[in-house]
C-alpha positions in Angstrom: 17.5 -18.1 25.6 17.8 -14.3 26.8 20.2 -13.5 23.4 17.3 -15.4 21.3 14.5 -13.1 23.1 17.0 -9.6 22.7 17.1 -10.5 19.0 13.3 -10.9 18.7 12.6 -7.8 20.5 14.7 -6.2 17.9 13.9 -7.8 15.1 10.1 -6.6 16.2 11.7 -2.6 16.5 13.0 -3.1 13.1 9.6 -4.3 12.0 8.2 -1.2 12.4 10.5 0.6 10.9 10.7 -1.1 7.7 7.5 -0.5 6.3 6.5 2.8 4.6 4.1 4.3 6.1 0.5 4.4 3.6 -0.3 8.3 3.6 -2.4 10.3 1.1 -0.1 12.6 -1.8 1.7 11.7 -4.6 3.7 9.0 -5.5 7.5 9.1 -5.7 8.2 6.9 -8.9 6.5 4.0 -10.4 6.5 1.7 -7.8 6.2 4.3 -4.5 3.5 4.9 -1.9 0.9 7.3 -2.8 -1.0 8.5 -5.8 -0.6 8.9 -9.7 -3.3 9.7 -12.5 -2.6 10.1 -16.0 -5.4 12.2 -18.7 -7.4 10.3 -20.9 -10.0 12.8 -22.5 -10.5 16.5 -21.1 -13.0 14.5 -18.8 -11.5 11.2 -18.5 -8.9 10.2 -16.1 -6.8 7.0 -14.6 -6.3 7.1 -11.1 -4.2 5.0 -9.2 -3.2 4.9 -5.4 -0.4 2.6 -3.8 -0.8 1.5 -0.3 2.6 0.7 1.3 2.9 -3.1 2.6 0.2 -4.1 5.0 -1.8 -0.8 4.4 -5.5 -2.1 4.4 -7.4 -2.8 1.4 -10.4 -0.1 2.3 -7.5 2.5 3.1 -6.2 2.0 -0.3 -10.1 2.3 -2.1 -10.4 5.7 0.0 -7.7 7.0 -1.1 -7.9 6.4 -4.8 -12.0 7.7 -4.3 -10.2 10.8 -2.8 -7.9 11.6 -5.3 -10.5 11.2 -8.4 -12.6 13.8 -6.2 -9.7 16.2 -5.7 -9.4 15.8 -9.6 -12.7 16.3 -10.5 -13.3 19.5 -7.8 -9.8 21.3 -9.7 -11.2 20.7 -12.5 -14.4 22.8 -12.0 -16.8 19.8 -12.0 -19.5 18.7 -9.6 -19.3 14.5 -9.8 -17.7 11.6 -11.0 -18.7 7.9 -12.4 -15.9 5.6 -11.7 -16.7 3.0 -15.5 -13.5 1.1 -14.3 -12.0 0.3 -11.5 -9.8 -2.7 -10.3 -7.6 -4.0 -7.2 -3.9 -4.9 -7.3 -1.8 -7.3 -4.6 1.9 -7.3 -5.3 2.6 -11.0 -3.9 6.2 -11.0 -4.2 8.0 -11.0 -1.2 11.2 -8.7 -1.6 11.0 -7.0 2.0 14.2 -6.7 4.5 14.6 -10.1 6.9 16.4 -11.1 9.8 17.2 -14.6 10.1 17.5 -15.9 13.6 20.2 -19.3 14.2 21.5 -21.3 16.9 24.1 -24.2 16.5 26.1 -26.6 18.0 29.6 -27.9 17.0 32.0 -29.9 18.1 35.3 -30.4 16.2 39.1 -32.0 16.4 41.5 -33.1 14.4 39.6 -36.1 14.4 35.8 -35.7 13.6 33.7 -32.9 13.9 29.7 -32.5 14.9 27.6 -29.8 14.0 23.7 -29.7 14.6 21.6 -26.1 13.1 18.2 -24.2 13.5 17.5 -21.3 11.9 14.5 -19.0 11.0 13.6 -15.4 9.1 11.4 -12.9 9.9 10.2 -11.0 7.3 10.3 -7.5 7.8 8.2 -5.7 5.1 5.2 -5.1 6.7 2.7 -7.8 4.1 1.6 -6.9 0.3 1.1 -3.8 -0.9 -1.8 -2.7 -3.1 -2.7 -0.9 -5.5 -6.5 0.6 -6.7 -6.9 1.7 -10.3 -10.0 4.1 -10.9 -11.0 5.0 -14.4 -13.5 8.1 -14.3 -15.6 10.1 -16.3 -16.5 13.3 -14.5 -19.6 15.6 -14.8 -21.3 18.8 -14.0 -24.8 19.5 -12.8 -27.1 16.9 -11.6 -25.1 13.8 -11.4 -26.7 11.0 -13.4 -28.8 7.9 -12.1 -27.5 4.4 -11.8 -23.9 3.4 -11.9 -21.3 4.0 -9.7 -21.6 7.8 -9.7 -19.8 9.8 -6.2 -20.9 13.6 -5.3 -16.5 14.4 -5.1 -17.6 17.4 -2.5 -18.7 15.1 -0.5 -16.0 12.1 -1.0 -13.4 15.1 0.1 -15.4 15.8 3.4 -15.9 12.2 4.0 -13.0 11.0 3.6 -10.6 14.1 3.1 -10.2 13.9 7.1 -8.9 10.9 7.7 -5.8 11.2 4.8 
């Protein structure tokens, strides 16, 4: 019982290390933590942010709404609508394990016995997601209706907690 309880408390260490941590910059490659964006018009951009596993959902939606605001402030303007947006769960489950066992034998040259249990702990922290903004930025007065952000302001809200 004490070597099953050792191996849980590591497996739970491990755990923590496994995951990659969900923090705001750019991402590696396709499929890494972070944020990406690709031009569509001179005022039109695709903005994606990757949470790592288990990063929250809202953490995720900040992050992406920060980036199109850091977009739209280098590029000298004021706001930005967001005409398209959508949320991405990677379901698969392809995260490090550790498989706990204990068994039983008994064996001769006559018969033998053997009796198994076993389990895995998944070590990859949950899904990751993904946010997908498509904006259309502005100058001036931003425009009524729609989902239109002030990006000064999305920095300062949000710019402190990434």
């Amino acid at each position: 019982m004490r070597r099953l309880l050792v191996i849980l408390g590591l497996a739970g260490v491990l755990s923590a290390c496994a995951t990659a941590p969900t923090v705001y910059g750019p991402a590696a490659g396709a499929s890494g933590v972070g944020f990406s964006e690709m031009r569509i018009e001179q005022d039109r951009y695709r903005v994606t942010f990757r949470g790592g596993p288990g990063a929250p959902m809202a953490q995720v939606a900040d992050y992406a709404l920060l980036r199109a605001a850091d977009l739209t402030l280098a590029a000298g303007y004021d706001w930005f609508r967001v005409v398209e947006r959508y949320m991405v769960q990677d379901s698969y489950d392809n995260g490090p394990r550790v498989s706990v066992g204990a068994g039983g034998g008994r064996g001769s040259y006559r018969s033998s016995f053997g009796v198994g249990l076993g389990t895995s702990f998944n070590l990859g922290g949950g899904p990751a997601m993904s946010q997908t903004l498509e904006i259309l930025m502005g100058r001036g007065a931003p425009p009524a209706g729609g989902e239109v952000y002030n990006a000064a302001e999305i920095r300062r809200a949000i710019g402190p907690r990434a």
